[in-house]
ZAMARGU-4260 file (C-alpha; in steps of 0.2 Angstrom, whole numbers, plus 5000, padded with zeros to 4 digits):
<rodrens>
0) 4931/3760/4240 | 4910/3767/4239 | 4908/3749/4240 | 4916/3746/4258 | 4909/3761/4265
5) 4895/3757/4264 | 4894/3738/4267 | 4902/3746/4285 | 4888/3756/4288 | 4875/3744/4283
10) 4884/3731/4296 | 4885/3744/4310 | 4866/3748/4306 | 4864/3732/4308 | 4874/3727/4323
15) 4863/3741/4332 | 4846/3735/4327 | 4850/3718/4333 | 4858/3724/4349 | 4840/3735/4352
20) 4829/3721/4348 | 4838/3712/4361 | 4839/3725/4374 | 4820/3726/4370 | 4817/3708/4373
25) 4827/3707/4389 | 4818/3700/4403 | 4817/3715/4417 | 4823/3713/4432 | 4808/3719/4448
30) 4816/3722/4465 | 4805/3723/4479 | 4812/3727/4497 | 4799/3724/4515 | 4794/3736/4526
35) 4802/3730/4544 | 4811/3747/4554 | 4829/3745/4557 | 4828/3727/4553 | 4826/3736/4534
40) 4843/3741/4534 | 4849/3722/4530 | 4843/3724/4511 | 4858/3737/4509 | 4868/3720/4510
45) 4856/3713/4494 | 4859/3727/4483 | 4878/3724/4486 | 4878/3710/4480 | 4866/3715/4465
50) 4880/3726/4462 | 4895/3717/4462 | 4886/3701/4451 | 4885/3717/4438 | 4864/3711/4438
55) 4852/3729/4431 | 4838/3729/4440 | 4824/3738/4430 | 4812/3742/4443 | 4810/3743/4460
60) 4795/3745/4475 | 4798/3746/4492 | 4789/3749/4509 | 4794/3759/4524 | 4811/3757/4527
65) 4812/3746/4512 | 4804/3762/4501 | 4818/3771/4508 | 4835/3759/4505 | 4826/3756/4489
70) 4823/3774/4482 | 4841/3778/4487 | 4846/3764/4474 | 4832/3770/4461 | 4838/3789/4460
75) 4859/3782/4456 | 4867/3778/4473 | 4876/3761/4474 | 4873/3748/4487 | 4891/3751/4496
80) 4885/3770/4494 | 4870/3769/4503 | 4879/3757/4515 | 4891/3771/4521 | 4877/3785/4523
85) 4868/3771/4535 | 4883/3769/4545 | 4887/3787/4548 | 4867/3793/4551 | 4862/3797/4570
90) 4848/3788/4570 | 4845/3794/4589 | 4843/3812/4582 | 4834/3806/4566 | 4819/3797/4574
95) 4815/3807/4588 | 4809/3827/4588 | 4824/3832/4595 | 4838/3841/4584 | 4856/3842/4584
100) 4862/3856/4598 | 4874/3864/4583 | 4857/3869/4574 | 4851/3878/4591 | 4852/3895/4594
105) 4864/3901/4607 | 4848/3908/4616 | 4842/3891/4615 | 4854/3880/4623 | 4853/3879/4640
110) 4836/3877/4642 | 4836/3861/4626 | 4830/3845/4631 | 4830/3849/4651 | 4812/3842/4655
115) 4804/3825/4655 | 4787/3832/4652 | 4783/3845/4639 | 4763/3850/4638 | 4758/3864/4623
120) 4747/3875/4630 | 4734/3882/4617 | 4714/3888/4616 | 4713/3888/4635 | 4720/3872/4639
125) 4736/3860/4640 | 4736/3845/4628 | 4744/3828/4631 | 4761/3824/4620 | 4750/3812/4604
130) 4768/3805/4608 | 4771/3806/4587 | 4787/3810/4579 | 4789/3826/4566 | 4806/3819/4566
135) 4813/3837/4560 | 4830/3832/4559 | 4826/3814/4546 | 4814/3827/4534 | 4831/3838/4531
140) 4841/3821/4529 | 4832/3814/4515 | 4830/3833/4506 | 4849/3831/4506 | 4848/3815/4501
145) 4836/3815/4486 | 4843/3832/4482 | 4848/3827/4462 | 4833/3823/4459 | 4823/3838/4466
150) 4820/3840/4447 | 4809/3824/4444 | 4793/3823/4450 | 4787/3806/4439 | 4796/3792/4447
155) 4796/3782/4434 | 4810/3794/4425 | 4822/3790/4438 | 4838/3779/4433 | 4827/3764/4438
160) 4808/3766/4440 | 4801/3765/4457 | 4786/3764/4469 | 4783/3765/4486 | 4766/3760/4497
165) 4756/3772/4510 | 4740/3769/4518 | 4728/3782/4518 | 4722/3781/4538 | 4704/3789/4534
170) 4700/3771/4525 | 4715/3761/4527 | 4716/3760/4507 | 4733/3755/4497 | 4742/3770/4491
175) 4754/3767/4478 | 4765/3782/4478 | 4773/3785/4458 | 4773/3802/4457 | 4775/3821/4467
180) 4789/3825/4480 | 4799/3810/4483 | 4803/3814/4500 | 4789/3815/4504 | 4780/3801/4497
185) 4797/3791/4508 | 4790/3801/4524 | 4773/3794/4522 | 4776/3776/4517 | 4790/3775/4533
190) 4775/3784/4545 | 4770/3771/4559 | 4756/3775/4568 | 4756/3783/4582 | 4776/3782/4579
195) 4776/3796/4567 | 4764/3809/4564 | 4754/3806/4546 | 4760/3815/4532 | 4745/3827/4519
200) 4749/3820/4501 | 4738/3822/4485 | 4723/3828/4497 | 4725/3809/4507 | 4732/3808/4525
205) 4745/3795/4525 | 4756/3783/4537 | 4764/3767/4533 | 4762/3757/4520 | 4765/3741/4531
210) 4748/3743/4537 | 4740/3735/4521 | 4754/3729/4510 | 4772/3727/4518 | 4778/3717/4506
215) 4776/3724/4488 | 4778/3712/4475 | 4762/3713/4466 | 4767/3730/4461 | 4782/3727/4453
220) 4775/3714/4444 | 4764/3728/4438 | 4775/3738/4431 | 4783/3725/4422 | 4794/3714/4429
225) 4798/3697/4423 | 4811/3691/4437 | 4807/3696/4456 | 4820/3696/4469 | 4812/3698/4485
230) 4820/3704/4500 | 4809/3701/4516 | 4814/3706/4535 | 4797/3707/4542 | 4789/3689/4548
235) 4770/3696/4550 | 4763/3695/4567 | 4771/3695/4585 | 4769/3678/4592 | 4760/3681/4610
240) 4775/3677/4619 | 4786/3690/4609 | 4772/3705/4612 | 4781/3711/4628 | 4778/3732/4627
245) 4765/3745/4620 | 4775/3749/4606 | 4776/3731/4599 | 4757/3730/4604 | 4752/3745/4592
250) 4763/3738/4578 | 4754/3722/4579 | 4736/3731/4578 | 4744/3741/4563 | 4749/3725/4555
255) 4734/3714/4556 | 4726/3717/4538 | 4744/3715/4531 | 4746/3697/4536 | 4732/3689/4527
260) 4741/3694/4508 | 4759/3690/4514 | 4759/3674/4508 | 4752/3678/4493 | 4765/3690/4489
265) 4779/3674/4493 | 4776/3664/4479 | 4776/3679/4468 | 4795/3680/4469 | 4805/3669/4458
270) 4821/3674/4471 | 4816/3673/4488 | 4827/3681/4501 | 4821/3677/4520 | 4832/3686/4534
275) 4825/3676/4546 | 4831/3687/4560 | 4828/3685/4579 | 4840/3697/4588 | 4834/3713/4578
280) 4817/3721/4582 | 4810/3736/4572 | 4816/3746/4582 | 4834/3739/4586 | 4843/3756/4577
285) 4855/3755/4592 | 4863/3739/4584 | 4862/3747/4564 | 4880/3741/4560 | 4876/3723/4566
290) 4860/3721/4556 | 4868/3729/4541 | 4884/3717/4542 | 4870/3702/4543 | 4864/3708/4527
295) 4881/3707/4521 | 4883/3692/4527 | 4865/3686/4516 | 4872/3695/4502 | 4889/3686/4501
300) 4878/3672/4501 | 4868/3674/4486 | 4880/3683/4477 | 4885/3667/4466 | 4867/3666/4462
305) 4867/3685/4456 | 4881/3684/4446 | 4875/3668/4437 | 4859/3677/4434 | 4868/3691/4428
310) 4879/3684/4415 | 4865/3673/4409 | 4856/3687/4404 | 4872/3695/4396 | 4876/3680/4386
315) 4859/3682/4376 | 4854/3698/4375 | 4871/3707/4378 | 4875/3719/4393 | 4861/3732/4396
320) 4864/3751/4398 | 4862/3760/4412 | 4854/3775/4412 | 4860/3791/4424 | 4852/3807/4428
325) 4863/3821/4430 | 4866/3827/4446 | 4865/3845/4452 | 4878/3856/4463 | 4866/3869/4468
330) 4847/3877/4462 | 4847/3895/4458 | 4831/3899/4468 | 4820/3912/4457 | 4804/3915/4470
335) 4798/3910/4486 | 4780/3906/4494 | 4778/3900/4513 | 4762/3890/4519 | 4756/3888/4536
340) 4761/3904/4545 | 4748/3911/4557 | 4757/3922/4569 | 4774/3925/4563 | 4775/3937/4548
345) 4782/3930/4531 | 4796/3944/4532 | 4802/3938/4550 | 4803/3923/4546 | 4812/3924/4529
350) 4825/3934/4537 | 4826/3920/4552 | 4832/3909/4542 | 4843/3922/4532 | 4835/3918/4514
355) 4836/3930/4500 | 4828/3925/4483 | 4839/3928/4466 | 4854/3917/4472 | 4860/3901/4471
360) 4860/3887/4485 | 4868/3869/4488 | 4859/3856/4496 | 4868/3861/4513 | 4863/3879/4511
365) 4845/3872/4511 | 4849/3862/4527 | 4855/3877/4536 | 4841/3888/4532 | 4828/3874/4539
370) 4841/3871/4554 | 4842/3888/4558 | 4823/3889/4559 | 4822/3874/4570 | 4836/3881/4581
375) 4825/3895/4585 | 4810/3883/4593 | 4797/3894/4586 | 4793/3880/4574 | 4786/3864/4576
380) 4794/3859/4558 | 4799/3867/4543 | 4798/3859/4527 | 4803/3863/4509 | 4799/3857/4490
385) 4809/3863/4475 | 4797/3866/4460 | 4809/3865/4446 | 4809/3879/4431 | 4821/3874/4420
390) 4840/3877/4418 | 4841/3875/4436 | 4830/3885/4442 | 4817/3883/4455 | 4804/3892/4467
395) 4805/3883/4482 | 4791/3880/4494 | 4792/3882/4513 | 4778/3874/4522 | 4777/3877/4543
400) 4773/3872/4558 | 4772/3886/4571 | 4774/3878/4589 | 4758/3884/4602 | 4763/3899/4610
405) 4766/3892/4625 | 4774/3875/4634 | 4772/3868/4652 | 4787/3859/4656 | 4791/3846/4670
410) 4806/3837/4679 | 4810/3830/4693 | 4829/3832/4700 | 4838/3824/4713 | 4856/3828/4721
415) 4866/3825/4736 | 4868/3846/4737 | 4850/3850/4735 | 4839/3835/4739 | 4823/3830/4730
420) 4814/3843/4722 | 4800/3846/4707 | 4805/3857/4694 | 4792/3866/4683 | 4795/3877/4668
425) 4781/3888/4658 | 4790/3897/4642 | 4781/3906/4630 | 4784/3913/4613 | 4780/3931/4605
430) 4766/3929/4617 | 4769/3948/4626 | 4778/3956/4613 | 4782/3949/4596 | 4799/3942/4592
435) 4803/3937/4611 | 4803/3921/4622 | 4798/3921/4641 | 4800/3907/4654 | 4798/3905/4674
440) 4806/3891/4681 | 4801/3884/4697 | 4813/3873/4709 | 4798/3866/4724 | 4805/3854/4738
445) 4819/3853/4750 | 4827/3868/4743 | 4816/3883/4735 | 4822/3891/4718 | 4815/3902/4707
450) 4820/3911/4689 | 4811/3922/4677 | 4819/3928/4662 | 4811/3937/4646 | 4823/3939/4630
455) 4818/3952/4619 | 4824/3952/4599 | 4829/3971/4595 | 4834/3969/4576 | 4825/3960/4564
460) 4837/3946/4560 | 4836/3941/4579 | 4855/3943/4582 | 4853/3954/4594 | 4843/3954/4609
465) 4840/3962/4627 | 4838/3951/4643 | 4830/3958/4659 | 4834/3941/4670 | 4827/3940/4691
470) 4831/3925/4701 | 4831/3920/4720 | 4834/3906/4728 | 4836/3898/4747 | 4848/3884/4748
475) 4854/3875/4765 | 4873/3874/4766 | 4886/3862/4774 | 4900/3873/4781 | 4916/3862/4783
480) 4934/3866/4794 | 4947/3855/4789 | 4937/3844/4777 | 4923/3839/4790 | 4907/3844/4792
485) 4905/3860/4804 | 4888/3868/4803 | 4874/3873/4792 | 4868/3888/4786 | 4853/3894/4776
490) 4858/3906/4759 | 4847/3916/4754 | 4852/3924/4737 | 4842/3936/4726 | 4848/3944/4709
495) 4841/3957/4696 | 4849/3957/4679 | 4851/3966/4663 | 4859/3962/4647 | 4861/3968/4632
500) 4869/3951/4617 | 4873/3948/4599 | 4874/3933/4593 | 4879/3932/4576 | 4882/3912/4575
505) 4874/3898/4583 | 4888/3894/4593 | 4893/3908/4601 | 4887/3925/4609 | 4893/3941/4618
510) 4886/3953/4625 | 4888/3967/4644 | 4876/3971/4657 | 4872/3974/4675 | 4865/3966/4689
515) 4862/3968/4706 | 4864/3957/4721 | 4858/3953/4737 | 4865/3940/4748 | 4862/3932/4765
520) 4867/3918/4777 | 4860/3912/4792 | 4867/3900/4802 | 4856/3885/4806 | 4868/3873/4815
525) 4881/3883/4825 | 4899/3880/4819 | 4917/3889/4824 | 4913/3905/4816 | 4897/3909/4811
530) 4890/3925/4801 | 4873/3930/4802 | 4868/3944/4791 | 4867/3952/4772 | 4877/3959/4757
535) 4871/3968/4744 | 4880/3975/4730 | 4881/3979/4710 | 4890/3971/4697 | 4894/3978/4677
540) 4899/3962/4666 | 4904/3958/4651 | 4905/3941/4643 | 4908/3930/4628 | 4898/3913/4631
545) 4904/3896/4615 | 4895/3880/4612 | 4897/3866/4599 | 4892/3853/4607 | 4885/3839/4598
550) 4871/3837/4611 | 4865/3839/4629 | 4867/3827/4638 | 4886/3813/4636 | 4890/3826/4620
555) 4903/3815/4609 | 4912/3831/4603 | 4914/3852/4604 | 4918/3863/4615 | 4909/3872/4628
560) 4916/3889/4633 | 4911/3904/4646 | 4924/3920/4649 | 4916/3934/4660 | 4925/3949/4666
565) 4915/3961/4679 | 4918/3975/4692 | 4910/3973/4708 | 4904/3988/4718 | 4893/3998/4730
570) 4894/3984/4745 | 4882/3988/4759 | 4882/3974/4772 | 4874/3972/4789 | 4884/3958/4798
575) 4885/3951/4814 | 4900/3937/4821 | 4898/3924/4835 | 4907/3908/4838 | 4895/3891/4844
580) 4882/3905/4849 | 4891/3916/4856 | 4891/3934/4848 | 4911/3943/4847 | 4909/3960/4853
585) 4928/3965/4844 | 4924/3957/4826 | 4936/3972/4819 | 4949/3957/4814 | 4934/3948/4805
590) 4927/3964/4796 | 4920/3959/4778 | 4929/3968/4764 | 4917/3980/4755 | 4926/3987/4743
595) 4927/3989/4723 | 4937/3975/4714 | 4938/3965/4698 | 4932/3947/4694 | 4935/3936/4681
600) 4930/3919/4676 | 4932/3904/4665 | 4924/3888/4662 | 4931/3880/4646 | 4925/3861/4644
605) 4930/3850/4627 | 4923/3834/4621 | 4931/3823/4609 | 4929/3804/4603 | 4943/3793/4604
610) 4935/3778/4599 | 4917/3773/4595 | 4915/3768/4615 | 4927/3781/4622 | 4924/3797/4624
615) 4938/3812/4632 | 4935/3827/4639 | 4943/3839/4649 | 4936/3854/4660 | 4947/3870/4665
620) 4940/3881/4678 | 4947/3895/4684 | 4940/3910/4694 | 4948/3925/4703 | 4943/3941/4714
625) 4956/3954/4712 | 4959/3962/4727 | 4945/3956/4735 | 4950/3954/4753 | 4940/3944/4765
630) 4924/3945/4756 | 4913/3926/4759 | 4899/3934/4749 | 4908/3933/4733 | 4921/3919/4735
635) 4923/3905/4722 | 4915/3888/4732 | 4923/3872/4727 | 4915/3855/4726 | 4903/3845/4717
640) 4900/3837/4702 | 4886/3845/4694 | 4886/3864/4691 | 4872/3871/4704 | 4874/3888/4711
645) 4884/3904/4707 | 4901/3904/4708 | 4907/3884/4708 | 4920/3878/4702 | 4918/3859/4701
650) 4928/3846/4710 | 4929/3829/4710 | 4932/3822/4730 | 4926/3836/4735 | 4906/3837/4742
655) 4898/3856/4737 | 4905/3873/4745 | 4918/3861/4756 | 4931/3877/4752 | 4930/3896/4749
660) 4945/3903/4740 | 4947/3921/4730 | 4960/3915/4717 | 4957/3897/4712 | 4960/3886/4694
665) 4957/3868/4691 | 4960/3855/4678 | 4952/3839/4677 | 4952/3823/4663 | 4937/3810/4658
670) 4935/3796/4652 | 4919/3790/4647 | 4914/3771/4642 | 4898/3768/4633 | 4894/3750/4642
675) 4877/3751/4632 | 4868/3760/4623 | 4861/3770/4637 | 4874/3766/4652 | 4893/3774/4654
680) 4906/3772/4667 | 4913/3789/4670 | 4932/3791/4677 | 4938/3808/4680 | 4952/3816/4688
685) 4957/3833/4693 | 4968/3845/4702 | 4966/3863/4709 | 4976/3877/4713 | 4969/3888/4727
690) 4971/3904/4736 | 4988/3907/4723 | 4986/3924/4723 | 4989/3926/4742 | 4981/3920/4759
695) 4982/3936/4768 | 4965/3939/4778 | 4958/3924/4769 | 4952/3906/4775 | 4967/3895/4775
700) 4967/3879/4765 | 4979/3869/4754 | 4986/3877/4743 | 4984/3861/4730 | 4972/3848/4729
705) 4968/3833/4720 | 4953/3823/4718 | 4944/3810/4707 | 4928/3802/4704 | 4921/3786/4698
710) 4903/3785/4690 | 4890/3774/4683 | 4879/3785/4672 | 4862/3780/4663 | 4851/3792/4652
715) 4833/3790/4656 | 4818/3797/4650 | 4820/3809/4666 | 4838/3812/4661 | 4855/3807/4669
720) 4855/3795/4684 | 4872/3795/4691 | 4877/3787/4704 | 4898/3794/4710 | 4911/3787/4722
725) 4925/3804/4725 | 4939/3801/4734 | 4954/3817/4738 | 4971/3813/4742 | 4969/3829/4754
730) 4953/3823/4763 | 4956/3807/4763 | 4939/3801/4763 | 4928/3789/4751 | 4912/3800/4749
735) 4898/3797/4737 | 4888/3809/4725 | 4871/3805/4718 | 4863/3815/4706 | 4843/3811/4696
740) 4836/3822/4681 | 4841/3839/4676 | 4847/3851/4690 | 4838/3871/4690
</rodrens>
C-alpha cells in the first residue's frame, strides 16, 4: 500500500515538472495593434478571433487607438467584451469638450453649448480657442474602464504584459510607457496634436505615439515575443490627392518621422494583418459599427489560421494558464489631496462634488463626483488617480483645471420672427463674489435684446441659490385678423426679477420669486384696432423647472419639463385706441382689464428613441389666465416653431403671435429621421385648444386648431439650420419657417 502511495506521488511530481518545463519553453505569443483613429476600432475583430481559436497571447504593445483596444484586452476583457463597450460609447461626447447635459447642473443648462465662438478672457486679454481637446468626458470613461486595475501600477503585472508608445513633444523622442497610471499613459499615446491637448507624465509632456512609432512591433519583440501577430490600419502618408482639409494636413506633418521605420516594423511580424481600408478615415467615428463589422469580417478570415496556430502549440507544450487579476467592486477611500486649485478653496470644491473621505465608492460613484464637478463649468477638467494602500484601500488624487474667470461668447442667429441678428454673451465665474456666475447677453440687429442675470450660491453645497435677473427687449410684431397679415407694431418689454431656487439634483429645480413688468406696444403699420400705450404690473411665482435630456441640441431621450403658477397684480396702464389712425373717443367697450388674477403654465416636452434613425417626441403646452378678461398685455400668443419671447406657446402652421388667447393647450407629435450623421427630416404635427375657458370680452378665434410642419434640419458648427414648410387646416395656407443658430 506505502508502495503505491507513493509511486502516485512521485508520478504527479513528475507530471507537473514536465507540464512546467513545457509551459517554460512555450513560444510566446507578442501582439501588436497600430495607431490609426477610429480606423483602430477594426483590431476588436482580431482579438475575436484570437479568442475564439483558444490562441494566449503573452504580450501586447499598442499605439493610440491600438494602445487603447489593446490595454482593454491586457487588463482581462475579452474581444466580444470590448466589442460591445465600442458599440454602446458616444463617441460625439467622448472626443469633443463637451459633456453629457445629465452631468450639467440645472443652473447650467440653458445657457450649454449655445454659442459658436467661446474666447477665455484672462490677464487682460481674450485668447483664441488652441482648438485642443480635454475631452472631459473620455478621461471618466477609461477611469471606469481600467477601474480593476486601479491597483497595479507595473504593467507588466497585468493578465498579459503590456506597452503602449508617446512622444515627448519637447524632442520628439519614443516614450515607451510600462508603468504609472494606465489611464493615463492611454490618454497620452491616443494625444494627436493639436487634436488633443498634451498630457504631463513622468516630468515629460506627451501626445501621440504615432508621431515617431505607429506601429510597435520592435517592442514587443523586446519584451520577449517569439510569434508577432501584427495588426495594422494605418498606410503611413496621405497621397497628395487624398490630403483634402487642415486636419488631414496636420496629421500628415505629425506623421512624417513615423514613415521612414514602417517598413522595418513589417517584416518583423511573422503574421501580418493589413486592413487595407479606403472608406474609413481617422476620424470616421460616425461609421464605428461599420469599421468594427470590417474587422470582423478580417477576423473570420484568419480565424482558421489562429486556431491552427493555437492547437499546434497545445499539442506540444499543452494548454497554457491564463492568469486573472481580481477585480474590485468599490475602493474604500482613506484620505484625499487635490492639485491645481488656484481660486476655489479645497473645501468648496470637495463639497461641490459631494465627497466625504472614510467611505467606500464604486467606479460609478467616482464618475459622478467628477461629473458633477464638470456640470458645474468652473472646471476646465477634473481628473483623479487612486493610490492604492492595501486591502482595498486608496487615497485618491484630484488633479484640476480651473476654467478663466471669464468667457466671451459669440453666435449668430437667424429667424423668420426676429431676422438677422449678432448674439454676444460675456459670463464670468466667482468673479464679483465667490461662489456665483454672471452673464450679459446681447441680441444686436433687426431686433434689439438684452439680458443680465447674476446667480448667487447661499449654502455651501451650491443647492441653493438667489437670482436677481433684468431683461428688455424691442421686437417688431405682425398682427394678424383672420389668419392674414394686418399691421405691425413695435413691443417694447422690460422685466426685473428675483428668485430665490433649490436644486437638489441635476435635473431638476424649484424655487418662487417676484418680478416686475413693463410693457408697451406701438403701432407701426396701422391695422383694424390698434393700441398705443403701456402696462406695468407685478407678478409672485413659483415654479418647478425638469431636464434629462441627453443633450442640447436633436436630444435622443428624457424629458424636459417647466410648471409655473403666479398671481398677477397692481396693473397700471396708460392706453389709447384707434382704428386705421383714427383715435375712438368711447373706448369704454375696449377697456384693458387691470385686475388681479392667477396664471398658470406648462411646457412638458419627451424624447424617446424608437430605432437607431428614429427618434419621437411629443410637446404638451398649455397656459391659462384665470379670470383675466380682456387683458393683450398678458395673453398667451400662438405660433412659431422655436421658443422666442414670453408667453408662446408653439405651433406648427402657425407664423409667431398669429392668435392671442387667455386659455389655451396644445399637443403635438415628431418624428425625426437621422438622414446622416448631421442631417434630419423633422415631421411634426399638432393640435390646439383655444379660448376654452370662455370667449367673453376676448378676441374671437377657432376654437380648435391643427397644424403641421415639415423640416430639413442640419447641426452646424453655428448650430441648427432648419429650413420648415407649415401648413393649418384652419389657415389654409403653405407658409415657410427658417430658423439659423441659437435664438436669445
Amino acid at each position: 500500500m506505502k508502495l503505491l502511495i507513493y509511486s502516485t506521488l512521485f508520478f504527479f511530481v513528475t507530471a507537473l515538472q514536465v507540464v512546467h518545463a513545457q509551459q517554460s519553453s512555450r513560444p510566446k505569443i507578442g501582439l501588436t495593434l497600430s495607431g490609426g483613429g477610429a480606423k483602430g476600432l477594426a483590431h476588436i475583430g482580431i482579438l475575436k478571433a484570437i479568442d475564439s481559436a483558444g490562441l494566449k497571447v503573452d504580450y501586447i504593445t499598442g499605439t493610440s487607438m491600438g494602445s487603447v483596444v489593446g490595454s482593454l484586452y491586457a487588463i482581462g476583457y475579452s474581444g466580444k467584451d470590448i466589442e460591445d463597450i465600442a458599440r454602446k460609447l458616444d463617441w460625439r461626447v467622448l472626443l469633443t469638450n463637451q459633456t453629457t447635459m445629465r452631468s450639467l447642473s440645472m443652473e447650467e443648462k440653458e445657457e450649454y453649448s449655445k454659442y459658436a465662438i467661446e474666447l477665455p478672457y484672462s490677464k487682460g486679454k481674450f485668447s483664441l480657442p488652441t482648438g485642443a481637446l480635454e475631452a472631459q468626458e473620455l478621461w471618466i470613461k477609461l477611469s471606469e474602464l481600467y477601474f480593476p486595475v486601479y491597483h497595479i501600477k507595473q504593467f507588466d503585472q497585468l493578465p498579459i504584459p503590456f506597452k503602449c508608445i508617446a512622444t515627448d513633444i519637447s524632442n520628439g523622442d519614443v516614450v515607451v510607457q510600462d508603468r504609472g497610471e494606465i489611464v493615463t499613459a492611454i490618454r497620452a499615446s491616443m494625444a494627436i496634436p493639436g487634436v488633443f491637448t498634451t498630457v504631463d507624465n513622468f516630468d515629460r509632456k506627451l501626445v501621440d505615439g504615432g508621431v515617431v512609432r505607429n506601429f510597435p512591433v520592435t517592442d514587443v519583440k523586446e519584451m520577449g515575443a517569439d510569434i508577432v501577430i501584427g495588426s495594422n490600419v494605418s498606410h503611413g502618408l496621405y497621397s497628395k490627392e487624398q490630403l483634402t482639409n487642415p486636419a488631414q494636413i496636420l496629421v500628415q506633418i505629425s506623421f512624417f518621422k513615423n514613415a521612414e521605420g514602417f517598413k522595418k516594423q513589417i517584416e518583423l511580424c511573422d503574421y501580418y494583418i493589413d486592413h487595407n481600408f479606403r472608406n474609413f478615415s481617422t476620424g470616421s467615428f460616425d461609421k464605428s459599427n461599420e469599421i468594427i463589422d470590417s474587422g470582423n469580417a478580417k477576423g473570420d478570415s484568419l480565424y482558421p489560421i489562429f486556431k491552427r496556430l493555437a492547437d499546434s502549440l497545445n499539442i506540444l507544450y499543452g494548454k497554457p494558464v491564463q492568469k486573472k487579476v481580481e477585480q474590485p467592486q468599490s475602493v474604500f477611500i482613506t484620505s484625499f489631496e487635490v492639485k491645481g486649485l488656484k481660486q476655489m478653496p479645497v473645501n468648496a470644491f470637495l463639497s461641490s462634488i459631494h465627497f466625504q473621505p472614510l467611505k467606500s465608492y464604486t467606479v460609478q460613484d467616482l464618475s459622478d463626483m467628477i461629473r458633477r464637478a464638470s456640470g458645474t463649468r468652473y472646471y476646465n477638467y477634473v481628473h483623479y488617480n487612486l493610490l492604492p494602500e492595501g486591502d482595498g484601500k486608496a487615497l485618491i488624487s484630484f488633479e484640476v483645471d480651473e476654467n478663466t474667470p471669464m468667457l466671451s461668447k459669440l453666435g449668430i442667429h437667424y429667424n423668420t420672427f426676429t431676422g438677422i441678428s449678432l448674439i454676444g454673451n460675456i459670463t464670468t465665474r466667482n468673479y464679483f463674489f465667490p461662489n456665483s456666475r454672471s452673464f450679459v447677453t446681447f441680441n444686436v440687429g433687426e431686433n434689439f435684446r438684452f439680458r443680465g442675470e447674476h446667480l448667487q450660491y447661499i449654502d455651501k453645497n451650491k443647492q441653493i441659490a438667489l437670482i436677481p435677473d433684468i431683461q428688455f427687449e424691442s421686437l417688431k410684431v405682425n398682427t394678424y385678423d383672420d389668419f392674414k397679415k394686418d399691421g405691425l407694431y413695435r413691443q417694447n418689454y422690460f422685466k426685473f426679477e428675483v428668485k430665490l431656487q433649490s436644486s437638489v439634483s441635476r435635473n431638476h429645480v424649484f424655487g418662487a420669486g417676484t418680478s416686475y413688468e413693463w410693457v408697451q406696444y406701438r403701432p407701426i403699420i396701422q391695422s383694424v384696432l390698434e393700441i398705443n400705450g403701456r402696462n406695468q404690473f407685478l407678478t409672485s411665482f413659483g415654479y418647478y423647472h425638469l431636464n434629462t435630456l441627453d443633450k442640447p441640441l436633436y436630444p435622443d431621450r428624457g424629458v424636459k419639463l417647466k410648471a409655473e403658477l403666479g398671481q398677477i397684480y397692481h396693473q397700471r396702464q396708460k392706453l389709447f385706441y384707434s382704428s386705421r389712425g383714427v383715435v375712438i373717443d368711447t373706448p369704454d367697450s375696449l377697456t384693458i382689464s387691470a385686475n388681479t388674477y392667477t396664471q398658470a403654465t406648462l411646457n412638458m416636452a419627451f424624447y424617446t428613441p424608437v430605432s437607431a434613425k428614429f427618434t419621437l417626441s411629443g410637446l404638451f403646452q398649455s397656459g391659462i389666465n384665470f379670470d383675466a378678461r380682456q387683458n393683450i398685455f398678458n395673453a398667451f400668443s400662438v405660433g412659431g416653431l422655436n421658443r422666442m419671447y414670453r408667453n408662446q406657446i408653439l405651433f406648427p402652421g402657425l407664423q409667431d403671435m398669429t392668435i392671442f388667447s387667455h386659455s389655451v393647450t396644445s399637443m403635438q407629435l415628431s418624428l425625426r429621421w437621422k438622414l446622416l450623421p448631421a442631417f434630419y427630416l423633422i415631421g411634426q404635427s399638432g393640435v390646439l385648444a383655444n379660448n376654452f375657458l370662455g370667449n367673453e370680452n376676448q378676441l374671437q378665434k377657432p376654437g380648435w386648431l391643427t397644424g403641421h410642419a415639415l423640416t430639413f434640419a442640419y447641426r452646424s458648427l453655428l448650430g441648427p439650420i432648419e429650413l420648415s414648410g407649415m401648413y393649418s387646416d384652419q389657415s389654409r395656407t403653405l407658409q415657410t419657417y427658417v430658423t439659423i443658430g441659437f435664438s436669445f
